[in-house]
PDB file of N, CA, C and O in Angstrom:
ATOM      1  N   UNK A   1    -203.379  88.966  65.653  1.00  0.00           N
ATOM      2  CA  UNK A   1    -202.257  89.355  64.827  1.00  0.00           C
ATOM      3  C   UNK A   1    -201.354  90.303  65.599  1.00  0.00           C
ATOM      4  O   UNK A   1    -200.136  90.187  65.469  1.00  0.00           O
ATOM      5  N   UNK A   2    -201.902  91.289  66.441  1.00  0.00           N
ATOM      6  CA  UNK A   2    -201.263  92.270  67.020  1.00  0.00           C
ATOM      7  C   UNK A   2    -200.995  92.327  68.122  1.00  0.00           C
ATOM      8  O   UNK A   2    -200.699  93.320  68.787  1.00  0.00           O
ATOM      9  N   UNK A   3    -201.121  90.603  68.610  1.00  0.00           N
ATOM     10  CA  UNK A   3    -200.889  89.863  69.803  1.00  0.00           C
ATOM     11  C   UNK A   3    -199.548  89.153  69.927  1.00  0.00           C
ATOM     12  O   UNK A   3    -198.963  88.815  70.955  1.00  0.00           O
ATOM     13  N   UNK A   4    -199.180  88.998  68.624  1.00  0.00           N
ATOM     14  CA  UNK A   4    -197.860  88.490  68.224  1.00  0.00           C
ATOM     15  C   UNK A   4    -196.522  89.308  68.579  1.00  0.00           C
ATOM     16  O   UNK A   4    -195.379  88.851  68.567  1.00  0.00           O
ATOM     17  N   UNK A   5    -196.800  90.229  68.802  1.00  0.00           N
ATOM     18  CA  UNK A   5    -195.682  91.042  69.315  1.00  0.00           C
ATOM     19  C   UNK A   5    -195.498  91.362  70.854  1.00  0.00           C
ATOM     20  O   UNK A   5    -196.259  91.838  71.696  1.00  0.00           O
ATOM     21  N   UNK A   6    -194.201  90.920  70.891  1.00  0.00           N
ATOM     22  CA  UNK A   6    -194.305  90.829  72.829  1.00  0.00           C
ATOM     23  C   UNK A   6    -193.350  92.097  73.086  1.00  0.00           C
ATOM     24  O   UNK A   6    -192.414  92.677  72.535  1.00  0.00           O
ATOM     25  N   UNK A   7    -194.156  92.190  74.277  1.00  0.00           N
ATOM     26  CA  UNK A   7    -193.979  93.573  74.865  1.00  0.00           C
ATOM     27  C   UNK A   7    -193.784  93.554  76.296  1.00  0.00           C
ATOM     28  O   UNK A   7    -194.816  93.756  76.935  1.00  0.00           O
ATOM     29  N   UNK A   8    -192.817  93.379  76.911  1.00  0.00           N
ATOM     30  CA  UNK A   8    -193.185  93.753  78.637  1.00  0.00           C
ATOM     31  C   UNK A   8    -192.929  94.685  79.139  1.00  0.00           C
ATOM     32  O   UNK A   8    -191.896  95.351  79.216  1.00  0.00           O
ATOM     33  N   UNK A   9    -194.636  94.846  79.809  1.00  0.00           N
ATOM     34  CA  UNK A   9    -194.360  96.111  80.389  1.00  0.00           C
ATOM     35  C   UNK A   9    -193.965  97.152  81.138  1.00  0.00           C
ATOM     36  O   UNK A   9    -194.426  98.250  81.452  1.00  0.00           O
ATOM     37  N   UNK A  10    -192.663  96.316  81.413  1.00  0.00           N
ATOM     38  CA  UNK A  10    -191.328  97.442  82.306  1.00  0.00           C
ATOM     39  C   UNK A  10    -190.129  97.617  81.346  1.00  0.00           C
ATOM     40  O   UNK A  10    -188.913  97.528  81.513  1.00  0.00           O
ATOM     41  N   UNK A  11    -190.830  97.871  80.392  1.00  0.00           N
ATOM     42  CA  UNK A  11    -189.081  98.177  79.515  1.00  0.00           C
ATOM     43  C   UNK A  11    -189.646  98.882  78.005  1.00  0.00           C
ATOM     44  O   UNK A  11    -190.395  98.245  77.264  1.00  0.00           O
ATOM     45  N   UNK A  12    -189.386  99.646  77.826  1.00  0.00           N
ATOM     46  CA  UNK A  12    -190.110 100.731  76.526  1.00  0.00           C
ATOM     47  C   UNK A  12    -189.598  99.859  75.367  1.00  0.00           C
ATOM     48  O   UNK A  12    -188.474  99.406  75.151  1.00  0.00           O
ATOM     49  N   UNK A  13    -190.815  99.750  74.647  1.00  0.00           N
ATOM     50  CA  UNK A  13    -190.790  98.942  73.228  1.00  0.00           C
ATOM     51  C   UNK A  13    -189.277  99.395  72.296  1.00  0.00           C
ATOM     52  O   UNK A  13    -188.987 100.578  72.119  1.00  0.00           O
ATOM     53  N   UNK A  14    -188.426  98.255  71.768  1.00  0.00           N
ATOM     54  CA  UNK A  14    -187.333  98.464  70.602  1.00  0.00           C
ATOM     55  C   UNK A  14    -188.439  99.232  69.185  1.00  0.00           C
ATOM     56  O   UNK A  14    -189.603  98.880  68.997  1.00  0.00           O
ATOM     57  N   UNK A  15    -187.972  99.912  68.655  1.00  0.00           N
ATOM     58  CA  UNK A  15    -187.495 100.754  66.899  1.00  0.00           C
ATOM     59  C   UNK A  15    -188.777  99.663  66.622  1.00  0.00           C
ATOM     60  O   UNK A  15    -189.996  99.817  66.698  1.00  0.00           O
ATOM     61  N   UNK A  16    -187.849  98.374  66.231  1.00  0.00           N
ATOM     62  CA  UNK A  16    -188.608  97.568  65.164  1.00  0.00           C
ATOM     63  C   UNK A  16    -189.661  97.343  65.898  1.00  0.00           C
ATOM     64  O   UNK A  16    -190.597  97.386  65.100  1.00  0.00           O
ATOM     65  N   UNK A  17    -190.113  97.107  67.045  1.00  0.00           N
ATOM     66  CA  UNK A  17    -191.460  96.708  67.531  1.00  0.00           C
ATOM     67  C   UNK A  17    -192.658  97.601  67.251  1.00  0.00           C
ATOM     68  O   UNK A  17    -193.798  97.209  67.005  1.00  0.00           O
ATOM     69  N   UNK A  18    -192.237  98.850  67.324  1.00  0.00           N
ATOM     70  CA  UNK A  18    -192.655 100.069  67.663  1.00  0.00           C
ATOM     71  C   UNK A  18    -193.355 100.460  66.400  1.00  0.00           C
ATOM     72  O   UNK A  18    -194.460 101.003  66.408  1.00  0.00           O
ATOM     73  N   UNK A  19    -192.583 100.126  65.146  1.00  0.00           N
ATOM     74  CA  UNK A  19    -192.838 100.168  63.893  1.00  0.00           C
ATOM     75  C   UNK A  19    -193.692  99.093  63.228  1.00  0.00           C
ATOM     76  O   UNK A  19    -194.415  99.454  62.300  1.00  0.00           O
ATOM     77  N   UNK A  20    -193.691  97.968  63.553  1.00  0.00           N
ATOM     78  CA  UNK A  20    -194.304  96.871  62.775  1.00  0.00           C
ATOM     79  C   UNK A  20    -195.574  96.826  63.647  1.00  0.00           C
ATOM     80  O   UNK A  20    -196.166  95.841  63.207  1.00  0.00           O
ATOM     81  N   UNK A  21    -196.255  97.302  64.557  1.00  0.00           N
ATOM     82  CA  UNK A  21    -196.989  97.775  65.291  1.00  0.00           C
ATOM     83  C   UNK A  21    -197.938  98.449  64.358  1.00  0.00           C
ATOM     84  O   UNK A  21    -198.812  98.122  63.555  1.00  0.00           O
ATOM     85  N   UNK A  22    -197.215  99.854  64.952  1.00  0.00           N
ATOM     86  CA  UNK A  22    -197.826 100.742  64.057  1.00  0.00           C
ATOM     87  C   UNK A  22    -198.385 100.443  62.714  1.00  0.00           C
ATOM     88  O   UNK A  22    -199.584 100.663  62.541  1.00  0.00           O
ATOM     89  N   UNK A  23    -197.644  99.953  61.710  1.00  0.00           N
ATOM     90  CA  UNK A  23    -197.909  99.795  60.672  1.00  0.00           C
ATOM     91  C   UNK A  23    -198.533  99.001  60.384  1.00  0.00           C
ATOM     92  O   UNK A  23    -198.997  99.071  59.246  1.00  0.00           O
ATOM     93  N   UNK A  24    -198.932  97.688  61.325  1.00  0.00           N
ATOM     94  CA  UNK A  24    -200.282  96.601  61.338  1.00  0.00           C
ATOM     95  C   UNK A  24    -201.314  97.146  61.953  1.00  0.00           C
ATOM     96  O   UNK A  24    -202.365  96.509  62.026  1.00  0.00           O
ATOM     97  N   UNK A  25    -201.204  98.351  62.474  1.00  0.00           N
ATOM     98  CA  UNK A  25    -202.625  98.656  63.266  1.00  0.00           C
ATOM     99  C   UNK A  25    -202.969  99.978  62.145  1.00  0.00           C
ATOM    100  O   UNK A  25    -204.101 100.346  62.456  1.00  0.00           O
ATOM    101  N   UNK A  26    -202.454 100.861  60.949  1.00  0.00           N
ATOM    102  CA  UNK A  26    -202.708 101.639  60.101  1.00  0.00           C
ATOM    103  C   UNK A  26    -203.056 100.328  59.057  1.00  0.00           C
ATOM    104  O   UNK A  26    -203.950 100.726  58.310  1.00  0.00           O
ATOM    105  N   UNK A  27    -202.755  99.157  58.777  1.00  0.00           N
ATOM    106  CA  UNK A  27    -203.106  98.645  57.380  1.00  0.00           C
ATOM    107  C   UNK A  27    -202.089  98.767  56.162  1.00  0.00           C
ATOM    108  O   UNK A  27    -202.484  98.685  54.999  1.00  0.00           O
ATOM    109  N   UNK A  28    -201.028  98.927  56.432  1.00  0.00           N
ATOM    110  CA  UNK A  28    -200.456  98.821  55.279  1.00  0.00           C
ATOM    111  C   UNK A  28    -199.382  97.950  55.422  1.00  0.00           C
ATOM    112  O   UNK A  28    -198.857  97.649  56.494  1.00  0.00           O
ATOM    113  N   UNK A  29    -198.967  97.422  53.953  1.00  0.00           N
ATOM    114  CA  UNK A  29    -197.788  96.749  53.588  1.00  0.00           C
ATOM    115  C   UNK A  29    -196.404  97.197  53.670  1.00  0.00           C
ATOM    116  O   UNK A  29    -196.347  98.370  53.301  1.00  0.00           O
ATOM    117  N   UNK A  30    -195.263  96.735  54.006  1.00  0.00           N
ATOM    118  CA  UNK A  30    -193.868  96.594  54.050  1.00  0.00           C
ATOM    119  C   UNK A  30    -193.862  98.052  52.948  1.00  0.00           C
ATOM    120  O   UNK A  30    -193.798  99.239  53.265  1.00  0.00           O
ATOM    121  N   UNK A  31    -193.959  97.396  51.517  1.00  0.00           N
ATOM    122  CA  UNK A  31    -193.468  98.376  50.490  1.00  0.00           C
ATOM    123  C   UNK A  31    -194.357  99.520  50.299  1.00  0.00           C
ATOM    124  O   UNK A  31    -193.914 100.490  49.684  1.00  0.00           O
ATOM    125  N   UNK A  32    -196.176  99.541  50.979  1.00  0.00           N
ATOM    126  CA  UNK A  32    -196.583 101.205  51.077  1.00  0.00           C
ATOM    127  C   UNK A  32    -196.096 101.872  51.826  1.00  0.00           C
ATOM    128  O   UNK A  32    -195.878 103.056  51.570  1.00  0.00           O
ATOM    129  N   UNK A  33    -195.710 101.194  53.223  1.00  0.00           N
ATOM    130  CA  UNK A  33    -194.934 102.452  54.183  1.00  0.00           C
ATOM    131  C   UNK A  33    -193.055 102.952  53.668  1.00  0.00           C
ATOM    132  O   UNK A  33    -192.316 103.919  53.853  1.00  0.00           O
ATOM    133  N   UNK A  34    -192.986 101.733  53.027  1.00  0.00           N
ATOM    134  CA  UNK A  34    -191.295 102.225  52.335  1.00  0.00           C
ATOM    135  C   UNK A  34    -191.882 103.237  51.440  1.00  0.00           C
ATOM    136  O   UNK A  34    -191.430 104.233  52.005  1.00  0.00           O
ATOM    137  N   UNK A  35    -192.457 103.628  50.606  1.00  0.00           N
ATOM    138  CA  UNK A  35    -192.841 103.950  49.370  1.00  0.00           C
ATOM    139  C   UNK A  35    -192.904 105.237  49.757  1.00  0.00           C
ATOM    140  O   UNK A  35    -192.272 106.185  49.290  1.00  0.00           O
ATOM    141  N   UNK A  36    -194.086 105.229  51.068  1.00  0.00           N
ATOM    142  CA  UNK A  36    -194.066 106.805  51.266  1.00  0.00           C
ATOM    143  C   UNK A  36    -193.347 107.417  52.326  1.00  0.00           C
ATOM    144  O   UNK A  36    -193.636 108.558  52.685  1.00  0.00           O
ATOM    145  N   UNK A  37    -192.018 106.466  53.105  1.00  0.00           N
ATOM    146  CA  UNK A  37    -191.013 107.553  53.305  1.00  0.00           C
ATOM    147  C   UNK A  37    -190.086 107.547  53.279  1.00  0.00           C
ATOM    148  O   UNK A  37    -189.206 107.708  54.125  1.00  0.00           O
ATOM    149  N   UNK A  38    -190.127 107.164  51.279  1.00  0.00           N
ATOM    150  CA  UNK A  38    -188.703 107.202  50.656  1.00  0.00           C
ATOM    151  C   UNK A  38    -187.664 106.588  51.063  1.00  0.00           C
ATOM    152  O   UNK A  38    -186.605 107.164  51.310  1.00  0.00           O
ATOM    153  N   UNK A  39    -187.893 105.085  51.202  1.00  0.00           N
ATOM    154  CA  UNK A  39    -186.845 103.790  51.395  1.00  0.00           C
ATOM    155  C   UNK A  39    -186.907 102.946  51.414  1.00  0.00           C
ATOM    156  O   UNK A  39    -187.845 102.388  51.983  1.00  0.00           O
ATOM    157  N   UNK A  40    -185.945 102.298  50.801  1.00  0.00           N
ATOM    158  CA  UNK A  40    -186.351 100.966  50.801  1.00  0.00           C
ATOM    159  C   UNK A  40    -187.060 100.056  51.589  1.00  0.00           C
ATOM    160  O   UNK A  40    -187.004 100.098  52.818  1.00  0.00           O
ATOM    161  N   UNK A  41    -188.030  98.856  50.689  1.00  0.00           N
ATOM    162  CA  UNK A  41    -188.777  98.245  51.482  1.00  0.00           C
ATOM    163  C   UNK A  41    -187.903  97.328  52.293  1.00  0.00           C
ATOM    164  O   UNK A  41    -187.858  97.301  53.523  1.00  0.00           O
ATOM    165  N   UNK A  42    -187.204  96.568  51.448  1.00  0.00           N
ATOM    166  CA  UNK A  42    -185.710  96.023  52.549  1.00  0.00           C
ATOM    167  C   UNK A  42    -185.370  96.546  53.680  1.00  0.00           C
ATOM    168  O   UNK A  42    -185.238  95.835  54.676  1.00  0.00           O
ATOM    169  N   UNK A  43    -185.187  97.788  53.705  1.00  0.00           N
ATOM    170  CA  UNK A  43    -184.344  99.127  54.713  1.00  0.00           C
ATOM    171  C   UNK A  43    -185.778  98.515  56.106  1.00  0.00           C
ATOM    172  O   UNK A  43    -185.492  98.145  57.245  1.00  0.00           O
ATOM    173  N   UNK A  44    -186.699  98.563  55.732  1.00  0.00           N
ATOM    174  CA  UNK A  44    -188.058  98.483  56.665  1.00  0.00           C
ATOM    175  C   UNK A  44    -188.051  97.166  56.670  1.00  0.00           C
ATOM    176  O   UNK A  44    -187.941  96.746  57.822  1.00  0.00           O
ATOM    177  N   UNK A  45    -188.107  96.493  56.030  1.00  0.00           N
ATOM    178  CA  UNK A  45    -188.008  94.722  56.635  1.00  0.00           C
ATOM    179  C   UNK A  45    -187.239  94.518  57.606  1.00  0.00           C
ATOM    180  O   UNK A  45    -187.572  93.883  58.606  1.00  0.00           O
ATOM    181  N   UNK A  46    -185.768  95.198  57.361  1.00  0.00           N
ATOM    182  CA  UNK A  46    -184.561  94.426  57.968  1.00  0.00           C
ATOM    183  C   UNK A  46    -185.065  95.384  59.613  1.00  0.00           C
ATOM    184  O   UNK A  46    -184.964  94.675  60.614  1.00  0.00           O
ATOM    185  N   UNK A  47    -185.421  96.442  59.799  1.00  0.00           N
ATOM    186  CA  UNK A  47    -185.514  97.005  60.826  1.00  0.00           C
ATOM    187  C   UNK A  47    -186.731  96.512  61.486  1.00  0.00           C
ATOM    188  O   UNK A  47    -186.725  96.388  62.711  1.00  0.00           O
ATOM    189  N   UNK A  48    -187.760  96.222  60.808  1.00  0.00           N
ATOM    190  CA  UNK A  48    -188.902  95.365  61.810  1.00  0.00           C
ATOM    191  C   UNK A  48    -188.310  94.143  62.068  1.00  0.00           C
ATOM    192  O   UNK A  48    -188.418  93.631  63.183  1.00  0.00           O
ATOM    193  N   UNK A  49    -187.662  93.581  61.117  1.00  0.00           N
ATOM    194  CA  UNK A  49    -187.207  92.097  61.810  1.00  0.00           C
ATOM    195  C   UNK A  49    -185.915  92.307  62.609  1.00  0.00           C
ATOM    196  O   UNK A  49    -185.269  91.264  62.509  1.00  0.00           O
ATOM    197  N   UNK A  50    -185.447  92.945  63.143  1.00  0.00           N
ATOM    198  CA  UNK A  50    -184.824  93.484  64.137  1.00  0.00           C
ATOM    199  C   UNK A  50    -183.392  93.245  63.593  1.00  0.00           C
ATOM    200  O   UNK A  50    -182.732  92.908  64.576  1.00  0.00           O
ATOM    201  N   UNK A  51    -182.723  93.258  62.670  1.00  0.00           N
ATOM    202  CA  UNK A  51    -181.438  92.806  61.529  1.00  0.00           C
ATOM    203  C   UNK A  51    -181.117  94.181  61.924  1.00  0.00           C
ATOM    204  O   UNK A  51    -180.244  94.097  62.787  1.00  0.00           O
ATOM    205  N   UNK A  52    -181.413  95.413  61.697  1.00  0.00           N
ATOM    206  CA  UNK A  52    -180.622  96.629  61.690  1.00  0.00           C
ATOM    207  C   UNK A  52    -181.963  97.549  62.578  1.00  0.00           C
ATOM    208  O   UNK A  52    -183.154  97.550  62.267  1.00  0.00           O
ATOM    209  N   UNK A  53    -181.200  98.409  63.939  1.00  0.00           N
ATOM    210  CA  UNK A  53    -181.507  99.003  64.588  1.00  0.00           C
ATOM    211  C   UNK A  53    -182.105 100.827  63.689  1.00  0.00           C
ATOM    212  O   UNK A  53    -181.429 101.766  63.269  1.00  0.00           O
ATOM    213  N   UNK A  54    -183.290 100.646  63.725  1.00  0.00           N
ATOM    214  CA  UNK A  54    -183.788 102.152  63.030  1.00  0.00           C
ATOM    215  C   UNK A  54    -183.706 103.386  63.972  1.00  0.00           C
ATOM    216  O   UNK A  54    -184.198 103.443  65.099  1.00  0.00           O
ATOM    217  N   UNK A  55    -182.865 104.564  63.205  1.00  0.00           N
ATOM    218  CA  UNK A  55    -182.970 105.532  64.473  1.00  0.00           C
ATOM    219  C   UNK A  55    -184.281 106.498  64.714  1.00  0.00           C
ATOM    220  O   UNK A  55    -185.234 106.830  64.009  1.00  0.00           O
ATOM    221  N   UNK A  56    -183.913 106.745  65.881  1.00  0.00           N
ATOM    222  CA  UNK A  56    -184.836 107.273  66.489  1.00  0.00           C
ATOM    223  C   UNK A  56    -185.766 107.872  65.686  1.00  0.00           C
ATOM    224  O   UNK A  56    -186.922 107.464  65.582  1.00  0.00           O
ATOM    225  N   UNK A  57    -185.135 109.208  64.882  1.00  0.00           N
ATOM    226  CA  UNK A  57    -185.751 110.049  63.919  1.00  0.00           C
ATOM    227  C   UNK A  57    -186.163 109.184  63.118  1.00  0.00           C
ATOM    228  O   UNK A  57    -187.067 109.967  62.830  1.00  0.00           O
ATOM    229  N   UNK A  58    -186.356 108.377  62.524  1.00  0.00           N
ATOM    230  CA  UNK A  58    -186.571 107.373  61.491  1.00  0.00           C
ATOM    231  C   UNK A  58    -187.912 106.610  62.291  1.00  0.00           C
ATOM    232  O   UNK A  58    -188.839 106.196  61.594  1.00  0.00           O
ATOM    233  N   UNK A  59    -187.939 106.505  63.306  1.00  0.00           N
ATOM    234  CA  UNK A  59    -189.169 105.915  63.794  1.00  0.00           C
ATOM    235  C   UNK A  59    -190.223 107.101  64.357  1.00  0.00           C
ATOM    236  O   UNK A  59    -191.438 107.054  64.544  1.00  0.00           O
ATOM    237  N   UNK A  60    -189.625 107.763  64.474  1.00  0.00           N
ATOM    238  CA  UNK A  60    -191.162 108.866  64.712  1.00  0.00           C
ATOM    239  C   UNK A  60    -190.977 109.846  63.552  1.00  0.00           C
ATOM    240  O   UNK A  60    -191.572 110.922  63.619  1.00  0.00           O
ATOM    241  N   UNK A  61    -190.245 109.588  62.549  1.00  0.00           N
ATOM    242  CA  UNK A  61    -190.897 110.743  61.048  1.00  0.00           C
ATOM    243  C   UNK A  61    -191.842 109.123  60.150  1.00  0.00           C
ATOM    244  O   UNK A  61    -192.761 109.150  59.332  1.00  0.00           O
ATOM    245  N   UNK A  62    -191.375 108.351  60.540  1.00  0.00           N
ATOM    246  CA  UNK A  62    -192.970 107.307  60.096  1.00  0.00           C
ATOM    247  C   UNK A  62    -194.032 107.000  60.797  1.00  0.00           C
ATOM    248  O   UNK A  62    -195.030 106.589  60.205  1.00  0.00           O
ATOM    249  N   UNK A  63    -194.024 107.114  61.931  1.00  0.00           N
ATOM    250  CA  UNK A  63    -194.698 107.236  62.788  1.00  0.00           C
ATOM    251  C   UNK A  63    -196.069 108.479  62.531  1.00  0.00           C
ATOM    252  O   UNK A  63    -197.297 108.392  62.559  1.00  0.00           O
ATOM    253  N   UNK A  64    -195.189 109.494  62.307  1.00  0.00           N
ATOM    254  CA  UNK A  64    -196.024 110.750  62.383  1.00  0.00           C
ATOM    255  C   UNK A  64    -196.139 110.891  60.562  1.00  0.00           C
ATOM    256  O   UNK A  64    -197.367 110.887  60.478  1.00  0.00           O
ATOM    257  N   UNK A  65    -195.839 110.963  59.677  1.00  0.00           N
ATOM    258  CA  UNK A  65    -195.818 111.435  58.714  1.00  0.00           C
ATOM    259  C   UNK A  65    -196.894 110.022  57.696  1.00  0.00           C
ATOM    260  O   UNK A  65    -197.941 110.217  57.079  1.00  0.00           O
ATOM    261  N   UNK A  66    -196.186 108.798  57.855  1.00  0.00           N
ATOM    262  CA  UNK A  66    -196.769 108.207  57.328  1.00  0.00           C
ATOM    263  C   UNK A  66    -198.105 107.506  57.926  1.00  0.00           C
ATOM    264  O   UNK A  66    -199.173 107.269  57.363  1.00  0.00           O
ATOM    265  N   UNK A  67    -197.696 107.260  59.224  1.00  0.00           N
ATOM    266  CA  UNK A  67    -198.691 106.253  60.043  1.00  0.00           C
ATOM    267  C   UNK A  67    -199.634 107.504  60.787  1.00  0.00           C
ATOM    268  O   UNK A  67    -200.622 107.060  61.373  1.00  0.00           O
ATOM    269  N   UNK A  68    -199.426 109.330  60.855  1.00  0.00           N
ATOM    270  CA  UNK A  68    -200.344 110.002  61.194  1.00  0.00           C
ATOM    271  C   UNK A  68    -200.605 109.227  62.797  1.00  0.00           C
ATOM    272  O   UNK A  68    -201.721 109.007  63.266  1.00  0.00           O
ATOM    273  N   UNK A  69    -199.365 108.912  63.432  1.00  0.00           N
ATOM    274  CA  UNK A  69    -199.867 108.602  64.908  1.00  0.00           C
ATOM    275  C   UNK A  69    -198.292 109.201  65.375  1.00  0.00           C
ATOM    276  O   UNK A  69    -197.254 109.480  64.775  1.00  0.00           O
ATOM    277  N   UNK A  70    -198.835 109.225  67.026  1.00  0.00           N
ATOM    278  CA  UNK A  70    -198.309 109.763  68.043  1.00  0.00           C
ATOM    279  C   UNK A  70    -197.241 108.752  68.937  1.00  0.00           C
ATOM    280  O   UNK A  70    -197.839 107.755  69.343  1.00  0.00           O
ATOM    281  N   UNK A  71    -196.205 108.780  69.218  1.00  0.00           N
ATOM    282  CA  UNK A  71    -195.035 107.892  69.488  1.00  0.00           C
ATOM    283  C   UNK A  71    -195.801 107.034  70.644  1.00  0.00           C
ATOM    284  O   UNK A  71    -196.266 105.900  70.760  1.00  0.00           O
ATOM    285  N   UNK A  72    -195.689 108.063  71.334  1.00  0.00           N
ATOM    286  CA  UNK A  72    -196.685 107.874  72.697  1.00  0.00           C
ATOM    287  C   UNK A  72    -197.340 107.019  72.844  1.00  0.00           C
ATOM    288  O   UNK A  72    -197.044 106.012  73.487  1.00  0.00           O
ATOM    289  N   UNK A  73    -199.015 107.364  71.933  1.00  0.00           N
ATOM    290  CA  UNK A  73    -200.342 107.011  72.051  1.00  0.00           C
ATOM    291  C   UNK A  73    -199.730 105.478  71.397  1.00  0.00           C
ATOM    292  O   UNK A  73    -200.428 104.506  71.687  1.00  0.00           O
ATOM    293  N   UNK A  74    -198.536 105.212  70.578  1.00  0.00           N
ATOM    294  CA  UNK A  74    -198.241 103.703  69.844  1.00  0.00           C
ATOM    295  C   UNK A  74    -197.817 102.976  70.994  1.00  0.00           C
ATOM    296  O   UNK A  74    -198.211 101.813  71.075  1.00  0.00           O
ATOM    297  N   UNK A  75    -197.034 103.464  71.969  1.00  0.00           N
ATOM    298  CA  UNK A  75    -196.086 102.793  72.804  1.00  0.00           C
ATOM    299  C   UNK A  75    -197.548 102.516  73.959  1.00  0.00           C
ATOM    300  O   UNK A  75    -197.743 101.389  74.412  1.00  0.00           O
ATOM    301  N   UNK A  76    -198.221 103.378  74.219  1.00  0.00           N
ATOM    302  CA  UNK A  76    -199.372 102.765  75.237  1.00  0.00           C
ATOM    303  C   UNK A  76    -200.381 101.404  74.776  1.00  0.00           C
ATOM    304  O   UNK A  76    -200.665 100.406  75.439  1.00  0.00           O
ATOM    305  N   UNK A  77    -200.814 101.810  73.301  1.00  0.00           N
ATOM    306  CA  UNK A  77    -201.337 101.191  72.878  1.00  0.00           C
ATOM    307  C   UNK A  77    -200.771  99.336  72.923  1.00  0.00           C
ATOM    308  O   UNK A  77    -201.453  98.313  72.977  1.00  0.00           O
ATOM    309  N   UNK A  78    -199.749  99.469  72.889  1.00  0.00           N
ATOM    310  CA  UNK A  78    -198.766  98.205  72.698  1.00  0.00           C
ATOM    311  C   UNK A  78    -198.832  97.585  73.981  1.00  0.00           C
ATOM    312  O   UNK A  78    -199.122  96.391  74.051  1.00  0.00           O
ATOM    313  N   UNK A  79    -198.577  98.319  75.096  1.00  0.00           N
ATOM    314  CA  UNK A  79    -198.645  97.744  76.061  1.00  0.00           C
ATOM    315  C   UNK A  79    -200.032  97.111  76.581  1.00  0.00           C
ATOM    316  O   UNK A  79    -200.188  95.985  77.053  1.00  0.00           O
ATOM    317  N   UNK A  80    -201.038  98.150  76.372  1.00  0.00           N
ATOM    318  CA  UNK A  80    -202.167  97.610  77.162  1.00  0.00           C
ATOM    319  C   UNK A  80    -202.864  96.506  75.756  1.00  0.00           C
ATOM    320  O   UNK A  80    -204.001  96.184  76.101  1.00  0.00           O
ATOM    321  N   UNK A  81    -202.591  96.018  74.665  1.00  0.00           N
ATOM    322  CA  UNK A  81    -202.285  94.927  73.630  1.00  0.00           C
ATOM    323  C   UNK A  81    -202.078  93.778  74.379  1.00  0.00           C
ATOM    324  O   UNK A  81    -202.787  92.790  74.568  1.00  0.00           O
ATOM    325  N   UNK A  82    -201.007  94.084  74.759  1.00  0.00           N
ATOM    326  CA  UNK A  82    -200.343  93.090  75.784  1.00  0.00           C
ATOM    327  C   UNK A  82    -200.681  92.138  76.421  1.00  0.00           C
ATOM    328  O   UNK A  82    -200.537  90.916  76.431  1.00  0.00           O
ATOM    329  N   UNK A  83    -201.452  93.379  77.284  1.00  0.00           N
ATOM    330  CA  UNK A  83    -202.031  92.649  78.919  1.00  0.00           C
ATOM    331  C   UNK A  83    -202.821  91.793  78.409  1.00  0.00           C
ATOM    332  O   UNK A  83    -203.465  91.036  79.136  1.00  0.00           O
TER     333      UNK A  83
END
């Protein structure tokens, strides 16, 4: 499942990758991670499916607040996924 997302590894993961990641490797759904940081589940669809670019702050206050992970430790993790 978490093979489905391509990543190469000379170029730092996009917003939406970074996020739909994360949020398949914590277990939750589209509308629990909207739910708990206050936005729409749409707002989070359209940005994992890459329709609207999420900013920065917007990907590491879910990152850290909801998903309780480290920008970092997501972006390594992704890569060595990868290989």
């Amino acid at each position: 499942m978490l093979s489905q997302i391509n990543i190469q590894a000379n170029r730092t993961p996009k917003g939406a990758d970074i996020l739909k990641f994360a949020r398949k490797c914590r277990g939750f759904t589209q509308a629990e991670s909207a739910a708990s940081y206050g936005i729409e589940e749409r707002t989070l669809r359209r940005w994992e499916n890459n329709e609207y670019n999420p900013r920065w702050n917007d990907v590491i206050g879910l990152l850290e607040d909801v998903y309780s992970l480290d920008v970092a430790h997501v972006i390594l993790g992704m890569i060595h996924t990868d290989e």
